[in-house]
C-alpha positions in Angstrom: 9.8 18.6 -12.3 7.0 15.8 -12.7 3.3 17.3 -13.1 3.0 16.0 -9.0 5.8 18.4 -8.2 4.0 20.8 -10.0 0.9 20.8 -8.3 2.2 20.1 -4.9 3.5 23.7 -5.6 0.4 25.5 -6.7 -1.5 23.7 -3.4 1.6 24.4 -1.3 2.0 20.9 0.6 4.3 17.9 0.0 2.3 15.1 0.4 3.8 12.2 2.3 1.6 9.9 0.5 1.3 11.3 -3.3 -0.8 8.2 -3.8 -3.5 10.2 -2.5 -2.9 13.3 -4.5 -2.8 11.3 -7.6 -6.6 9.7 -6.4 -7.9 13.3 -6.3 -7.0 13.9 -9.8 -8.2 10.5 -11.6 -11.5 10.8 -13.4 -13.8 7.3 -12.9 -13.6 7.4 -17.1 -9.6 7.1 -16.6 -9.7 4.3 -14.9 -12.7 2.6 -17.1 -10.7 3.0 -19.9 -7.5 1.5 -18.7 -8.9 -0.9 -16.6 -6.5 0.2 -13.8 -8.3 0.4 -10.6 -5.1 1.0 -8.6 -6.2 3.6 -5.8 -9.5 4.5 -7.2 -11.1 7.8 -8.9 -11.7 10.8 -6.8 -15.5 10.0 -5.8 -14.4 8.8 -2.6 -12.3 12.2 -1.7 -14.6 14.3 -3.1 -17.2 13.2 -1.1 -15.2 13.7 2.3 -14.1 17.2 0.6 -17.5 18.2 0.6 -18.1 17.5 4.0 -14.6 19.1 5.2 -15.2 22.3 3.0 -18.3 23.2 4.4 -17.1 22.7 8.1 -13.8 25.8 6.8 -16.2 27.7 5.4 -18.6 27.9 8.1 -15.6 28.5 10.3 -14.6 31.1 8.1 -17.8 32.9 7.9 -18.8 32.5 11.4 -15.2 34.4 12.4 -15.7 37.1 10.4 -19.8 37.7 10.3 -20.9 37.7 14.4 -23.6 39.5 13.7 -25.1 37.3 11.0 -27.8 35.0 11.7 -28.2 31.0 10.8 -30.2 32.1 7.8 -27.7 34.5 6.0 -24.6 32.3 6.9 -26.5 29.5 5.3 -27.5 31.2 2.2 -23.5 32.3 1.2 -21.9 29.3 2.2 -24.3 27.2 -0.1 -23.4 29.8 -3.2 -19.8 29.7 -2.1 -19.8 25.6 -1.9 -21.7 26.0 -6.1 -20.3 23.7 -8.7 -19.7 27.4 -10.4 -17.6 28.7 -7.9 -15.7 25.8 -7.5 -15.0 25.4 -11.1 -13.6 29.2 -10.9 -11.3 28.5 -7.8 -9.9 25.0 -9.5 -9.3 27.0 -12.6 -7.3 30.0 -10.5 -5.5 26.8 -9.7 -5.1 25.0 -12.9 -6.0 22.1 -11.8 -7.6 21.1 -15.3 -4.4 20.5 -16.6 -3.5 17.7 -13.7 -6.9 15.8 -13.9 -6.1 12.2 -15.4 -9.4 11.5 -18.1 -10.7 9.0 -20.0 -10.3 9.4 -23.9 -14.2 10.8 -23.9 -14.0 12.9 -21.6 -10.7 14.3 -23.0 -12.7 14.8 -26.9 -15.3 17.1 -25.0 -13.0 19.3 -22.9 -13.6 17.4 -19.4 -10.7 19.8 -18.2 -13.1 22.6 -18.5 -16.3 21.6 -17.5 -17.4 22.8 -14.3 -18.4 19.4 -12.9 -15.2 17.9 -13.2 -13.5 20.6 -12.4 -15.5 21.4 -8.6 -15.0 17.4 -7.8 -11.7 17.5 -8.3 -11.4 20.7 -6.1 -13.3 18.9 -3.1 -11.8 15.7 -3.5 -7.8 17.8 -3.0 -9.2 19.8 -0.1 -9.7 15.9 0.9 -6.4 15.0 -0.2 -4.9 17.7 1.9 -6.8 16.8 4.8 -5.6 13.1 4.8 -2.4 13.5 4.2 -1.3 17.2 6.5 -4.7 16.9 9.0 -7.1 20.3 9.0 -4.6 22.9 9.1 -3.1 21.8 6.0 -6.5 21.8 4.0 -7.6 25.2 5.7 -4.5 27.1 4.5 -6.1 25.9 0.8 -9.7 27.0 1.7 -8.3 30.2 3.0 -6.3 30.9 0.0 -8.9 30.6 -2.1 -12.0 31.7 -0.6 -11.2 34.0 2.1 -11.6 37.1 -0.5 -15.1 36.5 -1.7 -16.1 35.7 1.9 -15.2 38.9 2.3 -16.8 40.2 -0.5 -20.1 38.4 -1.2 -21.9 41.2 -2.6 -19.7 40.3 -5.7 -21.4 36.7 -5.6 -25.0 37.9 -6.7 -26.5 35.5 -4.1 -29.1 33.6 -5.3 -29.7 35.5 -8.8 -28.8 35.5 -12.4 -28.2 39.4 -12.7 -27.2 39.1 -16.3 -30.5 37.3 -17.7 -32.3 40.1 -15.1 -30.7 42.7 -16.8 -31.4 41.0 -20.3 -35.1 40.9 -19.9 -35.6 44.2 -18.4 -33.5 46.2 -21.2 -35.7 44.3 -23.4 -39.0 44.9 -22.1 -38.1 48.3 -22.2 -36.6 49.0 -25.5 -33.0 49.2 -24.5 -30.6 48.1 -26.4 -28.9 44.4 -25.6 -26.1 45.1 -22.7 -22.4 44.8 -24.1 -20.2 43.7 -20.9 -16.4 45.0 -21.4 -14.2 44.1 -19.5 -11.4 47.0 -18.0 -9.3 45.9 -15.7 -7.2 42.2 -14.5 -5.0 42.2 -12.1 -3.6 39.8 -9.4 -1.3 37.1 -9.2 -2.7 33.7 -11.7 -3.6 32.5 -8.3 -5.8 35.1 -7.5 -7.0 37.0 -10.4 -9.0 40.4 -10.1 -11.6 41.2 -13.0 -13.4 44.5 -13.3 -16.3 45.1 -16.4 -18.4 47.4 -17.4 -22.2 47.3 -18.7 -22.9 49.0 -21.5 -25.9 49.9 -23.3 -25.6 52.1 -26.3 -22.8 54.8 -25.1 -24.0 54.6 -21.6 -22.3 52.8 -19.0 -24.7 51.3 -16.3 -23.0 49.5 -14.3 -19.4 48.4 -12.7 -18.3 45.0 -11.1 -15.5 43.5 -10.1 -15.1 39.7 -9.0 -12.5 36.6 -8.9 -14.0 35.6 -11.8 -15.0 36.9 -15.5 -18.3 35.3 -14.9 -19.0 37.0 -11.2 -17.7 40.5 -12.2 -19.6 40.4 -15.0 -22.6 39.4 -12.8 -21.8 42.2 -10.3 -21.7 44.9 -12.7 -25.5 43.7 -14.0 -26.4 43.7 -10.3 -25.0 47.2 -10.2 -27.2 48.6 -13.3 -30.0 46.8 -11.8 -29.6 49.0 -8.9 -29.7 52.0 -10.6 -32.8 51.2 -12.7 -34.8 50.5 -9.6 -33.8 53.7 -7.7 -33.9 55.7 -11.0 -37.8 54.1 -10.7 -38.5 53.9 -7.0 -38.9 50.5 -6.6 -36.6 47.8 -6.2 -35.5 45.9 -8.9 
């Protein structure tokens, strides 16, 4: 099975025109290196991905939050559209191990770096879209974003619980937070973390997320939480 094969698995769609599938995956430093423009690097895609992404998830949001106003919608669809959260979903894919890189970028793990990673997501979605219309590239949004839609309180909108947490144990003479992590579950396409905060012996907080990085930034907004109530004030 050839590495297209491959992928046209994990996306589930066989692409009528694989030329465009293989576009989504080239890097510009692939093609500067080999001097092979052939169909181009993915900076055209991605840029229609972006565009069709944000139409599925406002779709997706506006479906299942009626009573949410402009504001609100706004505000999770922009952290849900984040170069961090669509690093996570391409690497629930493995879709680093399909991008086609320069030599450079290859020495300084470009299959791991968020960047690369979130424009290569958008420019598939795009990929999808050309090649199998809307439907096709909303089975791919759905699949992979449908659960934290559903759960954004796991997405820490708009903070960085972890350094919150950091500073305020600090300034307070706690100890420094130890995040463990309990429980993974799921299918690889759709992992399920769950950590713990700890601080000495104490655990302060629990979260769970698609991600290492958002569960562990749930359970900090979780002990958060408890130190403003435990206070009376919020946090």
């Amino acid at each position: 099975m050839t590495d297209i094969q491959q992928l046209e698995l994990l996306l589930e769609h066989t692409f009528s025109d694989q030329s465009l599938l293989v576009q989504a995956l080239t890097h510009p430093s692939y093609l500067h290196e080999t001097g092979n423009s052939g169909g181009g690097d993915y900076q055209r895609l991605e840029f229609l991905g972006d565009a069709i992404l944000g139409l599925l998830l406002a779709e997706i949001m506006y479906t299942r939050y009626p009573d949410w106003d402009e504001g609100a919608l706004s505000q999770l669809r922009s952290r849900l559209a984040g170069q961090d959260v669509l690093a996570d979903r391409a690497r629930s894919l493995g879709i680093g191990a399909f991008v086609r890189l320069g030599r450079g970028e290859e020495q300084t793990a470009g299959r791991e770096k968020d960047s690369i990673l979130a424009d290569v997501l958008e420019a598939l979605i795009a990929s999808l879209y050309q090649d199998g219309g809307l439907q096709v590239a909303r089975a791919l949004v759905v699949r992979l974003f449908e659960g934290l839609v559903a759960a954004p309180e796991s997405l820490v909108l708009g903070r960085d619980s972890k350094s919150e947490l950091q500073e305020y144990l600090s300034s307070h003479d706690y100890q420094a937070p130890d995040y463990q992590l309990v429980e993974e579950s799921g299918p690889p396409h759709n992992r399920q973390f769950r950590f713990l905060v700890v601080v000495g012996d104490r655990v302060i907080g629990e979260g769970q997320g698609k991600s290492k990085k958002i569960a562990q930034q749930a359970a900090a907004a979780k002990a958060l939480e408890m130190f403003g109530e435990k206070q009376g004030r919020t946090v």
